[in-house]
TIROPA-882572 format. One record per residue: residue in one letter; x, y, z of N, C-alpha, C, CB in turn. Coordinates in steps of 0.2 Angstrom, whole numbers, padded with zeros to 4 digits, always signed. Glycine has a CB too. Layout:
N
AXYZXYZXYZXYZ...
***
This chain:
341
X+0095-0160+0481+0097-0154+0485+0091-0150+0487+0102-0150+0482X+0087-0148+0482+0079-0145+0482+0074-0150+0488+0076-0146+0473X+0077-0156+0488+0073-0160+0496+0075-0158+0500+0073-0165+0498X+0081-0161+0500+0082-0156+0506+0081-0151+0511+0086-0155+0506X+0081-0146+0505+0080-0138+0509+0073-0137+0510+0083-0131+0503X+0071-0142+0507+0061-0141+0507+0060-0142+0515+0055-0148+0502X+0064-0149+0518+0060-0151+0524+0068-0145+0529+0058-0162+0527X+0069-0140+0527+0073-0137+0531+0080-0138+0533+0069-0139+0536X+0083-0146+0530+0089-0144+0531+0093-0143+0527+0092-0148+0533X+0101-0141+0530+0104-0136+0528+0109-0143+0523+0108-0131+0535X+0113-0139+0519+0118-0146+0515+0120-0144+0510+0114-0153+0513X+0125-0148+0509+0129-0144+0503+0130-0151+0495+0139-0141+0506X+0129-0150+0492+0130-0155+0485+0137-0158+0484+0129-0151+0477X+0136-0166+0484+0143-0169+0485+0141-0174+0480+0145-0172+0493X+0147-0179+0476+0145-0182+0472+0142-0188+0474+0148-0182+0468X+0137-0189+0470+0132-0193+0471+0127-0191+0477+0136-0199+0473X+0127-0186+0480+0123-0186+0485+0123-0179+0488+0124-0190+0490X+0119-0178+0495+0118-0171+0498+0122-0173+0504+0110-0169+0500X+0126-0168+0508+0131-0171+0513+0127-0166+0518+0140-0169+0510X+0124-0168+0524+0121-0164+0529+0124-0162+0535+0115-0165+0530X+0125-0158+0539+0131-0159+0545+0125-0161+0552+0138-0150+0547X+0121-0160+0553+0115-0163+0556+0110-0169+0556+0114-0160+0556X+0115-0173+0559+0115-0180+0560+0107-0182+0564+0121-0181+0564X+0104-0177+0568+0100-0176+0570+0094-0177+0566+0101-0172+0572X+0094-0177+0559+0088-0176+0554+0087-0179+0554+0086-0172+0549X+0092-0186+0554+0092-0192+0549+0084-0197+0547+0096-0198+0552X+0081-0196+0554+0073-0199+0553+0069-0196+0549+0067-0199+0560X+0070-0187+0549+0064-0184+0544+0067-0186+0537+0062-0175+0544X+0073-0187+0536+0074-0189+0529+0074-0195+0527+0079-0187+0526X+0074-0200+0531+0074-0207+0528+0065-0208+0527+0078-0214+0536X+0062-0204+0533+0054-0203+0530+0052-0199+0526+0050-0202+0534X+0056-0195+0523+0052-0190+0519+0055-0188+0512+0051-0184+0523X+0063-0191+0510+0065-0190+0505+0062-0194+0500+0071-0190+0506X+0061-0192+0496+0059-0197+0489+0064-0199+0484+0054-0194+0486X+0068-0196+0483+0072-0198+0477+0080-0201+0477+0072-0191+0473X+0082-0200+0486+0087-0203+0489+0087-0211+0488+0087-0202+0496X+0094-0212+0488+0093-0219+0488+0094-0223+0495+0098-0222+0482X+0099-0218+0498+0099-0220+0507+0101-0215+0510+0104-0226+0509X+0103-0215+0517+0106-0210+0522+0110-0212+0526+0101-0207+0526X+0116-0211+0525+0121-0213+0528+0125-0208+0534+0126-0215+0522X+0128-0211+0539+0129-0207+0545+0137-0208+0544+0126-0209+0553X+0140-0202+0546+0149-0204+0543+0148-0206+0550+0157-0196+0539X+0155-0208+0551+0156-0210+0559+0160-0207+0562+0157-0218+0561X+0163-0203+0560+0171-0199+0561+0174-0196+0557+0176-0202+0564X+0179-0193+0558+0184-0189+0553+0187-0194+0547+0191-0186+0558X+0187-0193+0541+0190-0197+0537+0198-0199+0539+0190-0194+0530X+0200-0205+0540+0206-0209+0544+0211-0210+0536+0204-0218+0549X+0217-0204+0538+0223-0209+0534+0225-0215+0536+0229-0206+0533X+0226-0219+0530+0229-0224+0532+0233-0228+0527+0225-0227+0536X+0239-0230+0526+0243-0233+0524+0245-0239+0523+0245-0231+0526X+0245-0242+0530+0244-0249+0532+0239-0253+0533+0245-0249+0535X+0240-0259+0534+0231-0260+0539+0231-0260+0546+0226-0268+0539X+0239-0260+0549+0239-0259+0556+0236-0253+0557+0245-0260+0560X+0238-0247+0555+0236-0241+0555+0230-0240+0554+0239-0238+0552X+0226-0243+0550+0220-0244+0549+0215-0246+0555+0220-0248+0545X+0216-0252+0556+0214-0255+0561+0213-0253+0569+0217-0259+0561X+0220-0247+0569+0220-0245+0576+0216-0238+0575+0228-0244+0578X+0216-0234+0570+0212-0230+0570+0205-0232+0568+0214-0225+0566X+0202-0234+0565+0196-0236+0564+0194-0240+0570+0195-0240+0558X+0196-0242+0576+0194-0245+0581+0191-0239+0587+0200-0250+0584X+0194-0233+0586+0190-0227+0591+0187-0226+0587+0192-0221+0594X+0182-0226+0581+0175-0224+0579+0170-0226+0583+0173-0227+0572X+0166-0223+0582+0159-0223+0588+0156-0231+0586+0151-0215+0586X+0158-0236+0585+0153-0241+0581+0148-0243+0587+0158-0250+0576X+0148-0242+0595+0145-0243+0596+0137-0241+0595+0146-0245+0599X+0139-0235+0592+0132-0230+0593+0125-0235+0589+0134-0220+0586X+0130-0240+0584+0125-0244+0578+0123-0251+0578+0128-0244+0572X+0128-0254+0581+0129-0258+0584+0125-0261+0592+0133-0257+0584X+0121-0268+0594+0121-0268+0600+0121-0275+0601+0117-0263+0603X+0121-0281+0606+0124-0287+0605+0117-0290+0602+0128-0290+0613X+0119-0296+0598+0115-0298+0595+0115-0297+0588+0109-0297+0597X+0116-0290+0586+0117-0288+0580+0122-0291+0574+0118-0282+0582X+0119-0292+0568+0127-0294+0563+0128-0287+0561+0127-0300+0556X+0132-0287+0556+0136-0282+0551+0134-0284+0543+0145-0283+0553X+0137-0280+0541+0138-0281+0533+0144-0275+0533+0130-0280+0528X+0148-0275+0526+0154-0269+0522+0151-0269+0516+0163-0271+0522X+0152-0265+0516+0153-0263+0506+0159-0255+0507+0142-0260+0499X+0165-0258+0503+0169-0256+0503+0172-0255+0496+0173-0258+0507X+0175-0250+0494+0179-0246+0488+0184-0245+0489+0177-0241+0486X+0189-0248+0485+0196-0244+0485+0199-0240+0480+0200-0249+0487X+0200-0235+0478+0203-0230+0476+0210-0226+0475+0199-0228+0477X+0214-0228+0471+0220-0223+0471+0223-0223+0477+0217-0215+0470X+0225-0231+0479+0227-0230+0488+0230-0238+0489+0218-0229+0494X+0237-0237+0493+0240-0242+0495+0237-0250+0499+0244-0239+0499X+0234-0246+0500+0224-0251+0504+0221-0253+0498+0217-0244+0508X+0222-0257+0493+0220-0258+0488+0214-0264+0488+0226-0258+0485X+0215-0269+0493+0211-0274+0492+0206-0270+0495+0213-0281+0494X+0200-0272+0493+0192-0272+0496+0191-0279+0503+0185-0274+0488X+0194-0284+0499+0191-0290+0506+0193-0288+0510+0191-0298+0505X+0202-0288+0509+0205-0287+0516+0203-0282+0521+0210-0285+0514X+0203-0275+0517+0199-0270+0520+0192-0272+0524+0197-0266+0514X+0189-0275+0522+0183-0275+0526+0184-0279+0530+0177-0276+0523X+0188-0287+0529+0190-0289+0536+0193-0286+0541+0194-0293+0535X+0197-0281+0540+0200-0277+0545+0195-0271+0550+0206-0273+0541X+0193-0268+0545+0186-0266+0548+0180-0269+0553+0183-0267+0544X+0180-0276+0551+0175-0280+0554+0178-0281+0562+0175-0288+0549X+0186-0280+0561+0190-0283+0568+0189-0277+0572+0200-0285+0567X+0190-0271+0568+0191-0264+0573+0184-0264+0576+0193-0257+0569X+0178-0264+0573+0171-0266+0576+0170-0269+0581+0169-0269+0573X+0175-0274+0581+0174-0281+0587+0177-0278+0591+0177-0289+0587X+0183-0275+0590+0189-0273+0597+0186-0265+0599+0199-0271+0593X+0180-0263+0597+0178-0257+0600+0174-0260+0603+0176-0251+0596X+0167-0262+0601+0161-0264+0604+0162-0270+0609+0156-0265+0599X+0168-0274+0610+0169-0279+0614+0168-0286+0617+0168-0278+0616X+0164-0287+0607+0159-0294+0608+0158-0293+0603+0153-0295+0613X+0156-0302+0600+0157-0304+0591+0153-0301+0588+0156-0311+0589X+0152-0298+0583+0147-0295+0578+0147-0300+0574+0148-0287+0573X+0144-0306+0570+0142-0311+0565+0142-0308+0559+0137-0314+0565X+0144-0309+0555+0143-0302+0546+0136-0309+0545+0153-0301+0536X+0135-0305+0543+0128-0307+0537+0127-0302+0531+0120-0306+0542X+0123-0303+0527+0122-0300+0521+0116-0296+0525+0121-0305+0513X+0112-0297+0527+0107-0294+0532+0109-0288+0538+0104-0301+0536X+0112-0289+0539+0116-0286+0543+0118-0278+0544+0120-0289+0544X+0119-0275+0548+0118-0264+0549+0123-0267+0544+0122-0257+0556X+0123-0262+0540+0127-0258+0534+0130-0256+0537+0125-0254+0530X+0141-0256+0535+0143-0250+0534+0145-0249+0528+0147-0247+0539X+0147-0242+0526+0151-0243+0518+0156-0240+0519+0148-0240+0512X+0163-0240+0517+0169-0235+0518+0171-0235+0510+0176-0239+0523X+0173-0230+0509+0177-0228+0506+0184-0225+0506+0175-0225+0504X+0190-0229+0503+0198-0228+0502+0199-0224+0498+0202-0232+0501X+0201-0217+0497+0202-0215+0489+0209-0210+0493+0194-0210+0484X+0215-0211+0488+0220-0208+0490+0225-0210+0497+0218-0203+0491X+0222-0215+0502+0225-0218+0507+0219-0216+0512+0234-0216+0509X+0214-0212+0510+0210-0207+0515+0203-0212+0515+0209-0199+0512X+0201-0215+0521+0197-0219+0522+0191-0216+0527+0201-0226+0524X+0183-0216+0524+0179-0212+0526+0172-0217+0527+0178-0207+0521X+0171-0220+0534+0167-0225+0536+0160-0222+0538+0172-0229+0543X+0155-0225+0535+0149-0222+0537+0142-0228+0537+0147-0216+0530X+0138-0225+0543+0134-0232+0544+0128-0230+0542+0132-0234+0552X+0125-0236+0538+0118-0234+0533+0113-0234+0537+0115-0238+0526X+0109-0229+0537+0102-0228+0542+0096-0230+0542+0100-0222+0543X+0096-0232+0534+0090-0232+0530+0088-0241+0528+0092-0226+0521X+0093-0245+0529+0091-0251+0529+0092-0253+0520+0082-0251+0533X+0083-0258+0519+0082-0258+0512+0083-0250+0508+0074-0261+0512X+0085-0251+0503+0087-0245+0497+0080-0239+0498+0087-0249+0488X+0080-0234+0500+0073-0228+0499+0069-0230+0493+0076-0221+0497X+0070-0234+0488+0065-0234+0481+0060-0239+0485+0070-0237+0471X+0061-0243+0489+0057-0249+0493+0052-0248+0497+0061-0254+0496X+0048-0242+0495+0043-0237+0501+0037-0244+0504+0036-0229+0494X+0036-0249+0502+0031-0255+0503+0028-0256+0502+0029-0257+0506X+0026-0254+0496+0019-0254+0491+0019-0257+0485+0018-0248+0489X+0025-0258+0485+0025-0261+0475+0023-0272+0478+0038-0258+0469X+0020-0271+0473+0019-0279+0473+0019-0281+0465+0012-0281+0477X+0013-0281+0462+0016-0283+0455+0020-0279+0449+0011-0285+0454X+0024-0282+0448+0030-0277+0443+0028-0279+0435+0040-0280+0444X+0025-0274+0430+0026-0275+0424+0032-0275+0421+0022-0271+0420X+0034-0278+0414+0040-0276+0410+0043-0270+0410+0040-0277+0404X+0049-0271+0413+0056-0265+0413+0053-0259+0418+0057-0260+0404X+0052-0260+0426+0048-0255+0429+0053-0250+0433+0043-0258+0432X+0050-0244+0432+0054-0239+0434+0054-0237+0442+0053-0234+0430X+0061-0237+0444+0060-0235+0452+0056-0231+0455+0065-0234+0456X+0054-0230+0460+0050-0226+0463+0055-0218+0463+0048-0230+0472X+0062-0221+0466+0064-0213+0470+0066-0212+0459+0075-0213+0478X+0066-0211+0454+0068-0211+0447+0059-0207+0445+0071-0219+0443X+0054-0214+0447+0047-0208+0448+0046-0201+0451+0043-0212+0451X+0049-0201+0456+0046-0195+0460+0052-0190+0459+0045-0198+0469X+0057-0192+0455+0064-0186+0452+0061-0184+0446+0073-0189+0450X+0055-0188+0443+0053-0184+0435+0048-0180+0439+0048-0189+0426X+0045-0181+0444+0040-0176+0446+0041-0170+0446+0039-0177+0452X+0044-0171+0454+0048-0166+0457+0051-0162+0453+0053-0168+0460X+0057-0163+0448+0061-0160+0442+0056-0157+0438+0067-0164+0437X+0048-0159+0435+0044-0156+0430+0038-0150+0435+0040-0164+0426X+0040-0151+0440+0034-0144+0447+0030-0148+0448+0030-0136+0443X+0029-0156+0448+0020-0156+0448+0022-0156+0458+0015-0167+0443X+0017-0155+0461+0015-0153+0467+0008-0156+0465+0017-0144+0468X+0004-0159+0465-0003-0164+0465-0008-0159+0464-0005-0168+0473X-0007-0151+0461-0011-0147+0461-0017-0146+0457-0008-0144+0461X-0012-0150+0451-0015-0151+0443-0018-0158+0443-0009-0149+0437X-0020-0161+0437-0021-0166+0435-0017-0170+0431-0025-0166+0432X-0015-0175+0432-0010-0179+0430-0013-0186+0427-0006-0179+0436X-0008-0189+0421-0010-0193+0415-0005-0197+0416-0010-0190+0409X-0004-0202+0417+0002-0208+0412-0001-0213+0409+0008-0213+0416X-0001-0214+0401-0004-0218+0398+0002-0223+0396-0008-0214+0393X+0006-0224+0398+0010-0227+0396+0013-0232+0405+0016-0221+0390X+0008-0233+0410+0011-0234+0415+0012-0240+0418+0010-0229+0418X+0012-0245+0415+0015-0251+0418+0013-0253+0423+0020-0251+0419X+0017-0255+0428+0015-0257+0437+0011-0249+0440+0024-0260+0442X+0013-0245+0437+0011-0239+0441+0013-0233+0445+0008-0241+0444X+0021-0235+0445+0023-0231+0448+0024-0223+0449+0028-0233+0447X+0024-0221+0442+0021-0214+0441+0016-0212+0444+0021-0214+0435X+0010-0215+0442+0004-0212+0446+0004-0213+0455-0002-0216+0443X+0005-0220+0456+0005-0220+0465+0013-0213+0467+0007-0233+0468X+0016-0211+0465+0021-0207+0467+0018-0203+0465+0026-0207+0466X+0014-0201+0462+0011-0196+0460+0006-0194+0465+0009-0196+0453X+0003-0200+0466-0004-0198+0474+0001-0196+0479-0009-0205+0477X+0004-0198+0479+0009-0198+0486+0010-0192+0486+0016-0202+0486X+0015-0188+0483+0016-0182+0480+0008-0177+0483+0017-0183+0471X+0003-0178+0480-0002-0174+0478-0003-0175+0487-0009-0177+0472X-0006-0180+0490-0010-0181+0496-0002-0179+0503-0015-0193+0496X+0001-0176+0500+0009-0176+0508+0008-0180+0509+0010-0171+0515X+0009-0188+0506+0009-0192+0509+0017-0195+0511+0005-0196+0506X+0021-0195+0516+0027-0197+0517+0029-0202+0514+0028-0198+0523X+0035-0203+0510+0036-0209+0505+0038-0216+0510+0043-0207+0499X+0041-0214+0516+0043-0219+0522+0038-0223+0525+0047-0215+0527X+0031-0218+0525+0028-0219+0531+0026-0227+0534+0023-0215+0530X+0026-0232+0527+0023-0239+0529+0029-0245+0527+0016-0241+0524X+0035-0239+0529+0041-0246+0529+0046-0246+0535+0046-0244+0521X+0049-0250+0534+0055-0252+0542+0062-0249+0539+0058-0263+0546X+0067-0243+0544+0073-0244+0542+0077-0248+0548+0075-0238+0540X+0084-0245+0545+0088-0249+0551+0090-0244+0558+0096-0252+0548X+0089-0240+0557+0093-0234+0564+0087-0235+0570+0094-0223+0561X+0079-0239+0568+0078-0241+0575+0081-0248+0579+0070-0241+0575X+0086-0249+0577+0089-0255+0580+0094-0254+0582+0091-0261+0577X+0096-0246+0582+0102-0243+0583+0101-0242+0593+0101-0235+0577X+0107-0242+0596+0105-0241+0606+0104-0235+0605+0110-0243+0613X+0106-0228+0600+0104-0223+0601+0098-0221+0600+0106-0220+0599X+0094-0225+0597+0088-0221+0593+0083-0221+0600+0084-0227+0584X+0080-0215+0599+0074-0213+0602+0067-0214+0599+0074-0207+0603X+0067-0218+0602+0059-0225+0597+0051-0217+0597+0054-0237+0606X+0052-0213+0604+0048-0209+0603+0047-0203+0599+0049-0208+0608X+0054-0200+0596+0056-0195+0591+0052-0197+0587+0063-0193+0589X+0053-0203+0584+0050-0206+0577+0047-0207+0578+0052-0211+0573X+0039-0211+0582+0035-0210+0582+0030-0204+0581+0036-0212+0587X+0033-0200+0586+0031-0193+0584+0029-0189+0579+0034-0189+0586X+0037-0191+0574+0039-0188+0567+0033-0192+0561+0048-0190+0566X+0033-0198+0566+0024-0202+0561+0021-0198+0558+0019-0205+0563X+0017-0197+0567+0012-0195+0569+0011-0188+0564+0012-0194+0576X+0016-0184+0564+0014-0178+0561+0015-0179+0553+0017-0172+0565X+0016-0184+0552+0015-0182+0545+0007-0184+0542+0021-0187+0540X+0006-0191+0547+0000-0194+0545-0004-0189+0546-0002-0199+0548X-0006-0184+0551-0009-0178+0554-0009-0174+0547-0004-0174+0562X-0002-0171+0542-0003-0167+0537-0003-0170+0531+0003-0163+0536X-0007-0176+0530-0009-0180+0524-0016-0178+0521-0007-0188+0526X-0019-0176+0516-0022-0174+0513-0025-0179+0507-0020-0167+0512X-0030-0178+0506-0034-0178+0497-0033-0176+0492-0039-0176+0496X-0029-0182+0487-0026-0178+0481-0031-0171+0478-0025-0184+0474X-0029-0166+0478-0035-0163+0476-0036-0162+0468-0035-0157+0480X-0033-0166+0464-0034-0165+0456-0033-0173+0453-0026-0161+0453X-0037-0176+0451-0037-0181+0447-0030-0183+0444-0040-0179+0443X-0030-0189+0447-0022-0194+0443-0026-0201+0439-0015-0198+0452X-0023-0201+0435-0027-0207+0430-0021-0211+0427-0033-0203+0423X-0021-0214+0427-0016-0221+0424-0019-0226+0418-0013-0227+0432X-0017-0228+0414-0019-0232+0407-0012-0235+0405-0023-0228+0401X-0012-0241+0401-0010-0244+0398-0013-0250+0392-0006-0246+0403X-0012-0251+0388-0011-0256+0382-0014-0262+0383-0005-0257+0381X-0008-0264+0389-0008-0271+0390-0013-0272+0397+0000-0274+0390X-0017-0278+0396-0021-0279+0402-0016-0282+0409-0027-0284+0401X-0010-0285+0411-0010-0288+0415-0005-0280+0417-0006-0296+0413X-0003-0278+0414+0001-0268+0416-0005-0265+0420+0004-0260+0407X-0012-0265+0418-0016-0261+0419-0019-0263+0428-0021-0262+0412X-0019-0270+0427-0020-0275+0433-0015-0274+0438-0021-0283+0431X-0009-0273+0439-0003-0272+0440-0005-0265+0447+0000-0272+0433X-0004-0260+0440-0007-0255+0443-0011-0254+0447-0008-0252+0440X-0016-0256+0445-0024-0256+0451-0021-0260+0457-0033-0260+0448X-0017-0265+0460-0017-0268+0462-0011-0263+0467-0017-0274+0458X-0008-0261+0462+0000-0259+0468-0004-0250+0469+0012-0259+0461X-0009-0247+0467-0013-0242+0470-0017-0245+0474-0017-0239+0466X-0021-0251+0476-0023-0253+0482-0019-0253+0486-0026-0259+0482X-0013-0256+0487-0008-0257+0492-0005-0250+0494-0002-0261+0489X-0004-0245+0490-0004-0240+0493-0007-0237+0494-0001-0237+0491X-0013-0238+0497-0018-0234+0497-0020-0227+0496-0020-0234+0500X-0020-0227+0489-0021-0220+0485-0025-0222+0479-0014-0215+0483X-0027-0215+0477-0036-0215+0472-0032-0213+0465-0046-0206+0475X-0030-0219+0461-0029-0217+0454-0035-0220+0450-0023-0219+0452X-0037-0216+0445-0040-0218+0439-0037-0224+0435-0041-0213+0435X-0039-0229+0434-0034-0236+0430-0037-0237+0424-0032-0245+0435X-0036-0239+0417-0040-0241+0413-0034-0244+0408-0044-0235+0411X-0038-0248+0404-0034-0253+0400-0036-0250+0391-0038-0263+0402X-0030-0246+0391-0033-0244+0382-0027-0239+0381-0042-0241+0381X-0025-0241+0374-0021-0238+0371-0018-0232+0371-0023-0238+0368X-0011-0228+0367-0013-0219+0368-0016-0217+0365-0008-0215+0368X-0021-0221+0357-0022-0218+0356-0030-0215+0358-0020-0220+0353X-0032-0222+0362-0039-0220+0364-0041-0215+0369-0041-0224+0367X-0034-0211+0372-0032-0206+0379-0038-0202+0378-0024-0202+0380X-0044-0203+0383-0048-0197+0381-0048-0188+0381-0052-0199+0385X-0049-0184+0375-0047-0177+0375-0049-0174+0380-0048-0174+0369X-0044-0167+0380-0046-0165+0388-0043-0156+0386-0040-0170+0395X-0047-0153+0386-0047-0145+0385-0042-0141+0388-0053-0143+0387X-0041-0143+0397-0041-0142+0400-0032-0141+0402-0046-0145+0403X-0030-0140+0407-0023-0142+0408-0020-0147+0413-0020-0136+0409X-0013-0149+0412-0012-0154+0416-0005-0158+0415-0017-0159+0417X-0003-0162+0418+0003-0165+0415+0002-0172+0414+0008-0165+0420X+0006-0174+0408+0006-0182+0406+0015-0183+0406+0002-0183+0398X+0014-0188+0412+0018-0189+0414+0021-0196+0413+0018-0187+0419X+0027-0198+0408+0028-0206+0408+0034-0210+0406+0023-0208+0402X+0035-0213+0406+0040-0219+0404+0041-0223+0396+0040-0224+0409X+0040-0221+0392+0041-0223+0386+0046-0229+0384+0042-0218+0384X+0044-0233+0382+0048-0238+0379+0053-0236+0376+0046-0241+0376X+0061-0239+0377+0065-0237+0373+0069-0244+0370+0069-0232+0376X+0072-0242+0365+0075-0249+0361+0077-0255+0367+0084-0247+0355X+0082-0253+0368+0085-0257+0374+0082-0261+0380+0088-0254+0378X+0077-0258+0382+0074-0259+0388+0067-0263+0386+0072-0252+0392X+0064-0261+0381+0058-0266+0380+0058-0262+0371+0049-0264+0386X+0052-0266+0367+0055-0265+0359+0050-0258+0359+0054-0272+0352X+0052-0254+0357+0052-0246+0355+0043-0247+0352+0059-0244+0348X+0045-0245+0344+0038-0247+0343+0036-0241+0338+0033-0246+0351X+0030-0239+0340+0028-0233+0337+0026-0229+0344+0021-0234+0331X+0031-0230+0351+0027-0227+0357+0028-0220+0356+0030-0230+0363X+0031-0215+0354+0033-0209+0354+0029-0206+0350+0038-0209+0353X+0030-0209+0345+0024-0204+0340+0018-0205+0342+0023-0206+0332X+0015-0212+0344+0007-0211+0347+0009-0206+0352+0003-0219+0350X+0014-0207+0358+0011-0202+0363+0010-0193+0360+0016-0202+0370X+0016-0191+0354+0016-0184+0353+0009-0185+0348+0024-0181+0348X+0005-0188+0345-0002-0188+0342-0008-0189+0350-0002-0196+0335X-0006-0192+0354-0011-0193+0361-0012-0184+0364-0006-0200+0369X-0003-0184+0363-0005-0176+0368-0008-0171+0363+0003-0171+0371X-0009-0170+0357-0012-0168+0353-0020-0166+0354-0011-0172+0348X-0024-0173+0357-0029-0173+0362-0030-0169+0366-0029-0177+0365X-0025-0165+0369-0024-0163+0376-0018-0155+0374-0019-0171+0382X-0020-0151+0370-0015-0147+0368-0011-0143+0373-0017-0142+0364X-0017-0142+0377-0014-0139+0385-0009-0142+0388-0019-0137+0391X-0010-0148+0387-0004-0152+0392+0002-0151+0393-0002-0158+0392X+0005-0153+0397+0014-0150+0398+0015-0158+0398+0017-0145+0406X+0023-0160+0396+0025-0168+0395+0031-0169+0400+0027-0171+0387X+0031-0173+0406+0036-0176+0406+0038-0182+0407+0039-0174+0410X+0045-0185+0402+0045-0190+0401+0052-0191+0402+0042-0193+0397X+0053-0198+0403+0060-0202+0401+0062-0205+0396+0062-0207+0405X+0066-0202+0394+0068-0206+0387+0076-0204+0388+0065-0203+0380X+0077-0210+0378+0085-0209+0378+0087-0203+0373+0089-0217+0376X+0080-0203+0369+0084-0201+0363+0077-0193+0362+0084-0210+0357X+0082-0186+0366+0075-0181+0366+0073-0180+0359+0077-0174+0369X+0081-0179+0356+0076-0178+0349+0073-0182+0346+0077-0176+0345X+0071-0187+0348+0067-0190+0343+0060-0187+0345+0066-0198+0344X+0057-0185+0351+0050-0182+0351+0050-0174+0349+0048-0182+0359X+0055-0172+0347+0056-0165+0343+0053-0166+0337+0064-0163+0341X+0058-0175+0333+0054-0173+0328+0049-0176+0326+0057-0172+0323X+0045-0177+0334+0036-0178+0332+0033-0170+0332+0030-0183+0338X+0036-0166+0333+0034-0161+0334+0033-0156+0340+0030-0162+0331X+0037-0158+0345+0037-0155+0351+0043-0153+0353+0035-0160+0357X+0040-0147+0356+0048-0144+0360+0046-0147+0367+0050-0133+0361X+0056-0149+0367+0059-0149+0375+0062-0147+0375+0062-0153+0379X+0063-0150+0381+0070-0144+0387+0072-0152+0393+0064-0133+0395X+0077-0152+0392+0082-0157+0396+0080-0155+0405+0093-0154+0394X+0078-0160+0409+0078-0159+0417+0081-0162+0421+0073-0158+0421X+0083-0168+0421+0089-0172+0422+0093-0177+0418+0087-0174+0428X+0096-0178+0419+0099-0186+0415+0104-0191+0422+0108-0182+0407X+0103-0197+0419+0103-0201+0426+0103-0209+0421+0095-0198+0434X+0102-0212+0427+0101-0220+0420+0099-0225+0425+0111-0224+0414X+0094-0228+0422+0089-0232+0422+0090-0240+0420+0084-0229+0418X+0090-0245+0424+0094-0251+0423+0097-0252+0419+0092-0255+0423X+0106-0246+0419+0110-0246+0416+0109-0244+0411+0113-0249+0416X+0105-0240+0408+0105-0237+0403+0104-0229+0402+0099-0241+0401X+0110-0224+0400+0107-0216+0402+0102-0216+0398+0112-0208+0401X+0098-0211+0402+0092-0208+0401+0092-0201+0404+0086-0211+0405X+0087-0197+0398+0085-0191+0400+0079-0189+0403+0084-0187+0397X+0078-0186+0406+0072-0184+0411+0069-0176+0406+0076-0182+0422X+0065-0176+0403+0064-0170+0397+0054-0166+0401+0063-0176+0386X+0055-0161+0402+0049-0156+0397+0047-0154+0390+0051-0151+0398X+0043-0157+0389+0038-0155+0385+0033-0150+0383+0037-0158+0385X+0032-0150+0376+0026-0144+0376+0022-0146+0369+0028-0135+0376X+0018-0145+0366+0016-0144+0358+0018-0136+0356+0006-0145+0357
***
């Protein structure tokens, strides 16, 4: 919701998401949201419906040509909930027909193909076309993936949720392929998280290829020089290589180095160490937590944000937290925590 209102639009918290009534914005936020997973356009008033004839006849005056244009396939992902409309396949077959019978010529489904997603919950069916293409966490930068790696839009929500703004210096010694630090340059330099990827709404016959062009331009025009040191380290050499490799690709200036937490060099000064810690499930645990609460020790001024499952276990290395989001991480909840010594 706090992105939202940053680049200006207006919107109210719905579950799972931010519900905005200006459809209009959709390019600044497919380019500029970071922590969304997509942007979806409803297509009309949510349709009761009972039947599937009834379905079918009212889902056939949706706007589908707005998304659609010939040549184009389709794809559904449909949910059914608490409703006489109970199958999913069926549902999206019927879907697929009112598509055809609006626009007037065959759409081919493919798995590739525009997105739409409907939701049935209660007989109340709510059809919406995805704007955004590939998932938002797929900015085009990531190439090599260490063990258990955390998504970009999950990186840039510990940011964001902990204040960093690129103002300070920033630390992950624990950071794998890198994601934390290259979202962390991104963050620091206004660098748009969209800016070097494709979605789907320029294949759309409304889109105005010129708006987005424009809407580029000026981001690239307000992109700046991290102005604070971002340094990234890890343990393992092929994580460390990883990282230098997926910071080339994004082109942004992290510090990369191959060495322990315990070696984290001391630092007087202040700044955030920012990371992903190993947990039982996800990769084996370890002594990662107590080295980092002994690493920040180095660094007394630091502030910590991290992910984990389990906060108080870093309590009792000796740190106070404070909870900033909870959310879960290839199926696994996780907390998003502040830290201090």
């Amino acid at each position: 919701m706090a992105e939202v209102r940053a680049l200006g639009v207006t919107g109210r918290a719905v579950a799972g998401g931010v519900e905005v009534a200006d459809s209009a914005q959709l390019m600044r936020l497919n380019l500029w949201l970071r922590t969304a997973t997509r942007v979806l356009v409803r297509m009309g008033e949510p349709l009761k419906a009972t039947t599937f004839p009834e379905l079918v006849r009212k889902a056939a005056a949706l706007p589908w040509e707005r998304f659609v244009r010939r040549g184009a396939t389709a794809a559904f992902h449909v949910t059914c909930r608490k409703s006489r409309l109970y199958h999913s396949a069926a549902v999206r077959e019927r879907l697929h027909g009112a598509l055809e019978q609006r626009v007037g010529f065959a759409v081919p489904a493919a798995e590739d193909g525009q997105l739409f997603v409907a939701r049935i919950e209660h007989d109340v069916c709510t059809v919406s076309a995805d704007s955004s293409g590939a998932l938002l966490h797929q900015r085009g930068w990531r190439g090599p993936q260490a063990k258990a790696p955390l998504r970009e839009t999950l990186a840039a929500a510990l940011l964001l949720a902990a204040g960093y703004s690129g103002e300070e210096p920033l630390c992950d010694p624990l950071c794998g392929s890198g994601t934390i630090a290259v979202e962390a340059a991104l963050i620091a330099m206004h660098r748009a998280p969209g800016i070097a990827r494709s979605f789907a709404f320029p294949q759309w016959p409304s889109y105005d290829v010129a708006v987005f062009d424009m809407l580029r331009e000026q981001a690239r025009a307000g992109e700046r020089a991290a102005p604070a040191r971002i340094e990234a380290s890890d343990q393992d050499a092929g994580a460390a290589a990883a990282a230098r490799e997926n910071a080339a690709r994004a082109g942004v200036a992290v510090q990369i180095a191959q060495r322990s937490l315990l070696q984290l060099p001391p630092d007087a000064g202040t700044g955030l160490v920012a990371c992903n810690p190993p947990y039982g499930v996800r990769v084996a645990a370890g002594p990662a937590l107590r080295q980092l609460a002994e690493a920040l020790r180095l660094r007394p001024k630091w502030r910590l944000a991290a992910v984990v499952t389990d906060p108080a276990a870093l309590s009792r290395e000796g740190l106070r937290t404070r909870s900033l989001l909870r959310t879960q991480n290839g199926g696994i909840r996780v907390e998003m925590i502040a830290g201090s010594l």
